[in-house]
Backbone as numpy.savetxt, mean C-alpha at the origin, in Angstrom:
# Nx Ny Nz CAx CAy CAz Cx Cy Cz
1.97 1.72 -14.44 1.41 0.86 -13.44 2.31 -0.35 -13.27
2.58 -0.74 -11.92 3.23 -2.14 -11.59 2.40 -2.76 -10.86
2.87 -4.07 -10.33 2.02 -4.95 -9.30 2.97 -4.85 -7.69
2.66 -4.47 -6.57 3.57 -4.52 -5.66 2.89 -5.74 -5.18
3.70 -7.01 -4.53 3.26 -7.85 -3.47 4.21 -7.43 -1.91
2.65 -7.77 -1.08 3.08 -7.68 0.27 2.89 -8.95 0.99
4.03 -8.83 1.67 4.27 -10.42 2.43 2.89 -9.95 3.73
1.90 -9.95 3.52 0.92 -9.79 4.31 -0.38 -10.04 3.90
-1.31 -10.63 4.61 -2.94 -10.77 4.39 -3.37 -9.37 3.85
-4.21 -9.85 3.12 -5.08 -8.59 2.07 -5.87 -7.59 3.27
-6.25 -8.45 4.00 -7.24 -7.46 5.44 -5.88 -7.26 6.03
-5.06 -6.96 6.35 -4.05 -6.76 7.14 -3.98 -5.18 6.94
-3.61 -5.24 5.53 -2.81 -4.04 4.37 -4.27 -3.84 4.33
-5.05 -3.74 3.98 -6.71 -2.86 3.97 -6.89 -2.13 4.97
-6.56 -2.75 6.20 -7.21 -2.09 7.89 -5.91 -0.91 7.32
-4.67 -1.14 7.53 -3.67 -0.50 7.62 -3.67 0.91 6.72
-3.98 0.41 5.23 -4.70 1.76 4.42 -5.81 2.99 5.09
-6.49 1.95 5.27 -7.68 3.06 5.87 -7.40 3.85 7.01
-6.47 3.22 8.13 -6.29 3.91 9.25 -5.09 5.08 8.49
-4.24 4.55 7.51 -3.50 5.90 7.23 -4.38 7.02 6.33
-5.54 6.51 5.68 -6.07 7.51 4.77 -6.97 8.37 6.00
-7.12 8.33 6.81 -7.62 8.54 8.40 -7.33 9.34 9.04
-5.69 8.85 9.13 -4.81 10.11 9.91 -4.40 10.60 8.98
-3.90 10.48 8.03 -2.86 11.45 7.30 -3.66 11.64 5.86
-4.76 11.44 5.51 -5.49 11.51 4.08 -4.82 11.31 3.07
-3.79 10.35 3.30 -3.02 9.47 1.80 -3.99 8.41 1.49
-4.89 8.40 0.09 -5.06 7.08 -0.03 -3.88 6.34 -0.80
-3.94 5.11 -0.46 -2.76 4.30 -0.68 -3.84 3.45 -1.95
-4.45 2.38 -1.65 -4.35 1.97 -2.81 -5.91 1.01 -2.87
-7.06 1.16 -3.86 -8.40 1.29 -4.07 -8.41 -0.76 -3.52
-8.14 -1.11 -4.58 -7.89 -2.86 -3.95 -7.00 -3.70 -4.03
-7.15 -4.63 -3.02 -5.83 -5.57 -2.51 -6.37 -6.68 -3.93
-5.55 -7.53 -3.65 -5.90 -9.00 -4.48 -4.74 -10.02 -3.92
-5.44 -11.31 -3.55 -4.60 -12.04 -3.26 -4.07 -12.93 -4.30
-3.13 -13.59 -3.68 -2.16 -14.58 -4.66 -2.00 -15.76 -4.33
-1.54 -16.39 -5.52 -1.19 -18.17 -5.07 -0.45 -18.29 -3.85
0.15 -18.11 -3.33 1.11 -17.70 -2.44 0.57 -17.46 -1.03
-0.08 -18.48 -0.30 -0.63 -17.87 1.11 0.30 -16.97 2.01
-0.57 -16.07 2.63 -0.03 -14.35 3.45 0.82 -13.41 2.17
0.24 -13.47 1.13 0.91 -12.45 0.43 -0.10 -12.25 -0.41
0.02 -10.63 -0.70 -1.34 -9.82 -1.54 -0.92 -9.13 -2.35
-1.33 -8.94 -3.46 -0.76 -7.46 -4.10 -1.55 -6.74 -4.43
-1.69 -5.16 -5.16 -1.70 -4.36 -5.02 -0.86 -3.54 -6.46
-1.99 -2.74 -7.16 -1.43 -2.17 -8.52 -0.83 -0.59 -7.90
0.06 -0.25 -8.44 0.94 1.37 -8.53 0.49 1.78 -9.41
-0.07 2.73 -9.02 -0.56 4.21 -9.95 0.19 5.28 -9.78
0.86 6.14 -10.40 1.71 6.93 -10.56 0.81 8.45 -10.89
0.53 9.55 -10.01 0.35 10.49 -10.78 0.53 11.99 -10.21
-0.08 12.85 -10.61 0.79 14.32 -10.41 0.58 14.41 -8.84
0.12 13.68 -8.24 0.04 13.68 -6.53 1.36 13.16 -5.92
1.39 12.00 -6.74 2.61 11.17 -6.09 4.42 11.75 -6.86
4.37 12.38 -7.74 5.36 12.52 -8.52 6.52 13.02 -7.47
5.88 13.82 -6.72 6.85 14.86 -5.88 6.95 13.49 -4.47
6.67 12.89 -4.05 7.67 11.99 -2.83 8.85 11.47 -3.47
9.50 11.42 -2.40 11.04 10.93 -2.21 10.54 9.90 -2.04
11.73 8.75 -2.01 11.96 7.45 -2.24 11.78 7.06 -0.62
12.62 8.21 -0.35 12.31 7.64 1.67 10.81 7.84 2.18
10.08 8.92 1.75 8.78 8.97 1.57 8.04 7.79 1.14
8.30 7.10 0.15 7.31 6.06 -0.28 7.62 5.01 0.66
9.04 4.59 0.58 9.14 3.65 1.77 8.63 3.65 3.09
8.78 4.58 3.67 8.17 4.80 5.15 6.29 4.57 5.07
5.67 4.94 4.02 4.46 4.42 3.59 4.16 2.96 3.38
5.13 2.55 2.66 4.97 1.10 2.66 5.25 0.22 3.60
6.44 0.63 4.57 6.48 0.28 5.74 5.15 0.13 6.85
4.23 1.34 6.43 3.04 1.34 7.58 2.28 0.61 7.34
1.97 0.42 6.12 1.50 -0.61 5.50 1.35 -2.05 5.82
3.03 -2.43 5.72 3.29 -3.88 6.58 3.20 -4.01 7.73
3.53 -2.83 8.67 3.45 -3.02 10.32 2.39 -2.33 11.15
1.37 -1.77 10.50 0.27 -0.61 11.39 -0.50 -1.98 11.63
């Protein structure tokens, strides 16, 4: 497990999860938490036999939707 922070509001990256677990049935990630740091949230990495098999360009393009959906 790590901590990812996103340069984005916690409801931002929430709406954005749900609309991808929606269309594409990835859940991304159970809860946000914000930080000292106003517009930035993070978010714990769980690693497991679901996720093992994406590519690196795979995760990125996820995290990307993340910041911009």
């Amino acid at each position: 497990m790590m901590h990812l922070l996103f340069h984005r509001e916690a409801g931002a990256v929430r709406a954005a999860a749900l609309r991808i677990a929606g269309e594409d049935r990835v859940w991304t990630f159970a809860q946000l938490a914000g930080t000292d740091v106003p517009g930035v949230c993070r978010a714990e990495l769980e690693v497991g036999d679901a996720t093992l098999g994406w590519t690196p360009a795979a995760f990125r393009d996820l995290m990307q939707r993340l910041l911009t959906d």
